[in-house]
C-alpha positions as CSV (number, residue, x, y, z in Angstrom):
1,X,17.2,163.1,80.4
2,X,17.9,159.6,82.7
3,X,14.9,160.9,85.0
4,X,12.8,160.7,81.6
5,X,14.0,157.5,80.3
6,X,13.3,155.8,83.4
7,X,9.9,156.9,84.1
8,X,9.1,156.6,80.3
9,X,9.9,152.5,81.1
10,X,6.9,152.3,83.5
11,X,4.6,153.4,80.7
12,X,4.0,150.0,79.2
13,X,1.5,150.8,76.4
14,X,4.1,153.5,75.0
15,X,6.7,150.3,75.1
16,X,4.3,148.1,73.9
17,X,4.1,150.6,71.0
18,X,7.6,151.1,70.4
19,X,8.3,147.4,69.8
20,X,4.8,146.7,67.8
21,X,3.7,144.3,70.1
22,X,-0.2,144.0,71.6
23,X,0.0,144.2,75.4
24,X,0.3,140.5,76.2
25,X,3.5,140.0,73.8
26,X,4.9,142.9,75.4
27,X,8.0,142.0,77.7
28,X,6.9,145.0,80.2
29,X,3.6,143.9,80.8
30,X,5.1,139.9,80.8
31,X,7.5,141.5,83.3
32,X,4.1,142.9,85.6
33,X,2.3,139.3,85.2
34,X,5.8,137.4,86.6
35,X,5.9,140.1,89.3
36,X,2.6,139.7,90.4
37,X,3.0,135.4,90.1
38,X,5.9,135.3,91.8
39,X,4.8,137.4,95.0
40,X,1.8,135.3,95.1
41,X,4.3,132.5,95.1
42,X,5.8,133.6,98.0
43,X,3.0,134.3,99.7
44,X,1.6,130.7,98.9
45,X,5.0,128.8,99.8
46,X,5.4,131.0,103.3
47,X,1.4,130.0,104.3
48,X,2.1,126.4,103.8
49,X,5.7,126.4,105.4
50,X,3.8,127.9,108.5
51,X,1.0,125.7,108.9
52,X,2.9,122.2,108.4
53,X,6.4,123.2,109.4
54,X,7.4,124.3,112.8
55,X,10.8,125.9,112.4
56,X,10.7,129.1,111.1
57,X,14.3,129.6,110.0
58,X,12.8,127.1,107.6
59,X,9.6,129.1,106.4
60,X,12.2,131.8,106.3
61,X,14.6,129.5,103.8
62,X,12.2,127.9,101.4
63,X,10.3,131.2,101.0
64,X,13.9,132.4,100.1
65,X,14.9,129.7,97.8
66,X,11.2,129.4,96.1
67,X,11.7,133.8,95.5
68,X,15.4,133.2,93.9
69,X,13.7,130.6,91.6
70,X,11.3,132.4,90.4
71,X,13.2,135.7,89.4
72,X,15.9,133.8,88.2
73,X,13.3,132.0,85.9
74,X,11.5,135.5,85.2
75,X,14.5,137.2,84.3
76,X,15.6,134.8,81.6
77,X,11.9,134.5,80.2
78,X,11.5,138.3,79.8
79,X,15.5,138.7,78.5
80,X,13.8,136.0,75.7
81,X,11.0,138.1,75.2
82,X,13.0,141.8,75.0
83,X,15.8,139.7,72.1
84,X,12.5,138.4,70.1
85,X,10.5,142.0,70.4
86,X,14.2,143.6,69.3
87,X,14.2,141.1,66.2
88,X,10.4,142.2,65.6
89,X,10.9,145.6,65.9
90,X,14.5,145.4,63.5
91,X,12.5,143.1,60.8
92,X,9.9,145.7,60.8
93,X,12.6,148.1,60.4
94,X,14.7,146.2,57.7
95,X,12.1,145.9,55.7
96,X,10.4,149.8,55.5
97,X,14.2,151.0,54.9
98,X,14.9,147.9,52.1
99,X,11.8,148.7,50.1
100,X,11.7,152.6,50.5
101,X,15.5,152.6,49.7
102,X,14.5,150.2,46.6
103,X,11.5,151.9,45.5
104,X,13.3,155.1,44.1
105,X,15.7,153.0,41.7
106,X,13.9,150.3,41.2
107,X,10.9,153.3,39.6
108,X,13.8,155.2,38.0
109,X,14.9,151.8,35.9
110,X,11.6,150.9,34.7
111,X,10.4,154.1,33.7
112,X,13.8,154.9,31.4
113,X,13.7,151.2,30.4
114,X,10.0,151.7,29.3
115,X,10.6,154.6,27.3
116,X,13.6,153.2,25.6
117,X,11.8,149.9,24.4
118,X,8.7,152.5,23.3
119,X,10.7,154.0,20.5
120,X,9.9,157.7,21.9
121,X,13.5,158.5,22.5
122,X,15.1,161.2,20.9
123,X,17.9,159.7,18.7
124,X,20.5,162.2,19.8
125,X,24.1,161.1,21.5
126,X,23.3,163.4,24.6
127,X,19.9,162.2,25.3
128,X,21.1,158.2,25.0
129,X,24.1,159.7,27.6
130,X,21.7,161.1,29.9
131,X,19.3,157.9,30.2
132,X,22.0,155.8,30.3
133,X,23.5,157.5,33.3
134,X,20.2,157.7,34.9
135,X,20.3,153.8,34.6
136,X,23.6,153.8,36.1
137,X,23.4,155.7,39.2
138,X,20.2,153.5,40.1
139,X,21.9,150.8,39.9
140,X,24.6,151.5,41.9
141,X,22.3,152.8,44.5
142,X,21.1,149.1,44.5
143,X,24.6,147.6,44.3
144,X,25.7,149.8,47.5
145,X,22.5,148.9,49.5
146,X,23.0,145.0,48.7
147,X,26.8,145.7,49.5
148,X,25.7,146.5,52.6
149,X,23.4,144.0,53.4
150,X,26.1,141.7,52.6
151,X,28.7,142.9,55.1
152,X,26.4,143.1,58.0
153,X,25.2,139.2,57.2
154,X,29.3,138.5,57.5
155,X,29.2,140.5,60.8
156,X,26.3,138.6,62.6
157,X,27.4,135.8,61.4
158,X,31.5,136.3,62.8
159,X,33.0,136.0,59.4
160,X,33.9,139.5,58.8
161,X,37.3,139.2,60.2
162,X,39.9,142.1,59.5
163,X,43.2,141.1,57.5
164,X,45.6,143.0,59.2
165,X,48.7,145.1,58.1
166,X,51.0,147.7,58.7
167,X,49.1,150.9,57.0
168,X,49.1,154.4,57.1
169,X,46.0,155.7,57.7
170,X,46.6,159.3,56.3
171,X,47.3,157.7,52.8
172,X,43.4,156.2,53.1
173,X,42.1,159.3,53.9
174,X,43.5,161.6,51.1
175,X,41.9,158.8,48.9
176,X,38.8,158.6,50.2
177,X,38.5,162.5,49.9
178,X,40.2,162.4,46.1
179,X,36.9,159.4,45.5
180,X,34.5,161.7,47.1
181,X,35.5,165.0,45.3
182,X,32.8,164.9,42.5
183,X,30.0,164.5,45.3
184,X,31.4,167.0,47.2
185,X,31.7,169.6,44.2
186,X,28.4,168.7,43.3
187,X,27.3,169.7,47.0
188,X,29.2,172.8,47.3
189,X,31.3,171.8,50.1
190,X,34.2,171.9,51.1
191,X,37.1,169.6,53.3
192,X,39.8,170.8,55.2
193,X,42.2,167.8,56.1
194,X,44.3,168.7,58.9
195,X,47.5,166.2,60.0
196,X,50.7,165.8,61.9
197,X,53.9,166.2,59.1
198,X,54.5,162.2,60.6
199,X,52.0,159.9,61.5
200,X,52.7,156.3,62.7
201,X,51.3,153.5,61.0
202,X,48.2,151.5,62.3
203,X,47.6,147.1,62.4
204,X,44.8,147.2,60.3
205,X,42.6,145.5,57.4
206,X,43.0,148.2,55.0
207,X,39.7,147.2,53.1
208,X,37.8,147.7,55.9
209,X,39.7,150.8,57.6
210,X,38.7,152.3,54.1
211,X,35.1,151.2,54.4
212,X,34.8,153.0,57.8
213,X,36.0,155.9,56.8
214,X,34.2,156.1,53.1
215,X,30.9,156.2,55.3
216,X,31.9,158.4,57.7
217,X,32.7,161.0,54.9
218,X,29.7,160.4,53.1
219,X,27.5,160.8,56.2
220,X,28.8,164.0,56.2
221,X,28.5,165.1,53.1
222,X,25.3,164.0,53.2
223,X,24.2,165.6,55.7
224,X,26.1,168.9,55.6
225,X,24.4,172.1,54.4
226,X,25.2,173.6,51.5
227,X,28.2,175.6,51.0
228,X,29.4,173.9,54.1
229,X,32.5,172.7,55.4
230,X,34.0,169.1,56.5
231,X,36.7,169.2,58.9
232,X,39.0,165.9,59.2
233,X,41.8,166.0,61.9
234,X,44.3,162.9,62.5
235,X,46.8,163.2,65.2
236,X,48.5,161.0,68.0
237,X,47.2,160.7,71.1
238,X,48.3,159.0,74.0
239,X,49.4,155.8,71.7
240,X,46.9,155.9,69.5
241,X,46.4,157.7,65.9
242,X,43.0,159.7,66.6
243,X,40.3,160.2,63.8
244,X,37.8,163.0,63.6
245,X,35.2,164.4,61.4
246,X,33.3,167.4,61.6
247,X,30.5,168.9,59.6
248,X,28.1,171.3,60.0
249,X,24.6,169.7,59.1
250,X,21.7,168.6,60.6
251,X,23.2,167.2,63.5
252,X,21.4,164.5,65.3
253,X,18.6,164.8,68.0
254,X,19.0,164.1,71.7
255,X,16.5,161.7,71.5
256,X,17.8,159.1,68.9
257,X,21.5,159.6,70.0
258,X,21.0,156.3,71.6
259,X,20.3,155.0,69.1
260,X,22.8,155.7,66.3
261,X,25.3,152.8,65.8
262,X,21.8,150.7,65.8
263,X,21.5,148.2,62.9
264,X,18.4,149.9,60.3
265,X,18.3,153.1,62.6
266,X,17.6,156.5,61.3
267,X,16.8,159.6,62.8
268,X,14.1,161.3,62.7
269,X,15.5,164.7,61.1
270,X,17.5,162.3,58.5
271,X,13.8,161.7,57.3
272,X,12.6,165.0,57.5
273,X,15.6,166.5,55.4
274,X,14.5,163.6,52.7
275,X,18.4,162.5,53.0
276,X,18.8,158.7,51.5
277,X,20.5,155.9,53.4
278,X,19.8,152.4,55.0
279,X,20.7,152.7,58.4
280,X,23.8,150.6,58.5
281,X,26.5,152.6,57.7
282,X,27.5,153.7,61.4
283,X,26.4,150.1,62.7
284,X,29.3,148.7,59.8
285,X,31.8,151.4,61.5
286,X,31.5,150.9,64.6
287,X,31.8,147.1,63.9
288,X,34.9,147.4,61.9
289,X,36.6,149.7,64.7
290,X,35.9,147.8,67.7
291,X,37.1,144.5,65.7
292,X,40.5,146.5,64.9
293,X,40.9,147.0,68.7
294,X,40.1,150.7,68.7
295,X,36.9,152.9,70.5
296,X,34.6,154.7,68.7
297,X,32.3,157.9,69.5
298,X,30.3,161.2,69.0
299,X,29.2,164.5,69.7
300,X,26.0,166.1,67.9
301,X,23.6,168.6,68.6
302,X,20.7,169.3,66.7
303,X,21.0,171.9,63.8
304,X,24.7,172.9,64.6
305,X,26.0,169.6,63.1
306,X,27.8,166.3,64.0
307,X,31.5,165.5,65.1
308,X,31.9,161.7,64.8
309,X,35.5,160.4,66.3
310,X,37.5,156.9,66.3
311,X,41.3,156.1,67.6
312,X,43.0,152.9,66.9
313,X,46.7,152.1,68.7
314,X,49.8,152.7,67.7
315,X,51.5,149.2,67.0
């Protein structure tokens, strides 16, 4: 896998690509050009050092100096150019996952508001009930996507900051489960919660603990088969209270395990199994766990499902 990834950085038109850059934007092929300008550099400052300077521990010294320069100056230029192609590449990104996840809802709203104002609707209690609802959910899938957007704004910008207090963490996840039991029903699955008798409390913003763990279990439930089963475990270990989630879904491919706690990223199976979300959920997580002082991690393979895991110490 390592011997892959580093012989698939030498193919510059397939990096080029990946960012959605043309070849002379591309920080590889930038990289080249410096490469090539600096050796001729070099080349130029050791040819004059030996025809007007006679010591050659000087040559030796300015050639040396003029070489440190000019990669130190390379490096920062293409480190510029790899942040502004990343920015590229996540505005692309942002946007195909904002208006595909807006679409849906936003079609769903006008069409039930269209045939409401036409007069066509069949004046029965169940049938207002059922439009009504259909109104509801899209809008809440609109709420939770702007939600989103919002918390990851406060993130970047530093002001996501966690409140913290003395919590029990096994009290969060019994409600997260008891909020999640109609999707779950409605998915045939079911979740085993498995715990010490006594659990130590956690420092910890209890809003945002809660947050974590709400998208954890809905990435799960999301992505479990049907008639499936979610495992949560919570136990001490080695001074810290240690979180895990199992399911047995879709699991993530080798390939884009890289890339999961990646702001807008979404693999490509998630897309293939038609499964909605924005691709910010784990990038939230893992924010929200490392800001609480605590590690977070995985284990997936592809088709057998996905084990996600966090632990946060003991106070």
């Amino acid at each position: 896998m390592e011997v892959k990834e580093t012989i698939s950085q030498f193919n510059i038109p397939g990096q080029c690509k990946k960012y959605g850059l043309p070849l002379w934007q591309c920080p590889q092929f930038l990289f080249l050009i410096m490469g090539a300008t600096i050796i001729v550099s070099i080349l130029v400052a050791y040819i004059v050092g030996e025809r007007y300077i006679e010591d050659p521990q000087i040559i030796v010294l300015i050639v040396l100096f003029v070489a440190a320069i000019l990669f130190i100056m390379a490096s920062i230029i293409i480190r510029s150019f790899e942040k502004l192609a990343e920015v590229s590449k996540m505005k692309t990104e942002f946007v195909n996952i904002v208006s595909h996840q807006l679409r849906s809802p936003v079609s769903n709203l006008k069409w039930v508001i269209e045939f409401l104002i036409s007069g066509k609707i069949e004046k029965t209690a169940e049938k207002q009930q059922e439009y009504l609802q259909i109104l509801k959910e899209n809008t809440e899938k609109m709420e939770e996507l702007i939600s989103d957007l919002l918390i990851v704004s406060r993130i970047e910008q530093g002001e996501f900051l966690p409140k913290k207090e003395k919590i029990s963490l096994d009290d969060l996840i019994e409600k997260a489960i008891k909020e999640a039991e109609l999707f779950t029903q409605a998915s045939n699955l079911k979740i085993e919660f498995k715990k010490n008798k006594e659990l130590l409390q956690v420092n910890a913003d209890p809003f945002q603990l809660k947050l974590a763990i709400d998208n954890l279990l809905d990435n799960a439930i999301r992505y479990s088969k049907e008639k499936g089963g979610i495992e949560i475990k919570l136990e001490e270990k080695n001074k810290t209270l240690f979180f895990e989630i199992r399911d047995n879904g879709v699991g993530i491919p080798k390939e884009d395990q890289k890339h999961i706690f990646q702001k807008f990223f979404r693999s490509g199976n998630a897309l293939k199994h038609k499964t909605e979300g924005s691709g910010l959920g784990l990038y939230i997580v893992k924010s929200i766990i490392e800001k609480s002082g605590g590690k977070i991690g995985f284990k997936s393979q592809e088709g057998q499902g996905s084990t996600f895991w966090f632990s946060l110490p003991i106070q």
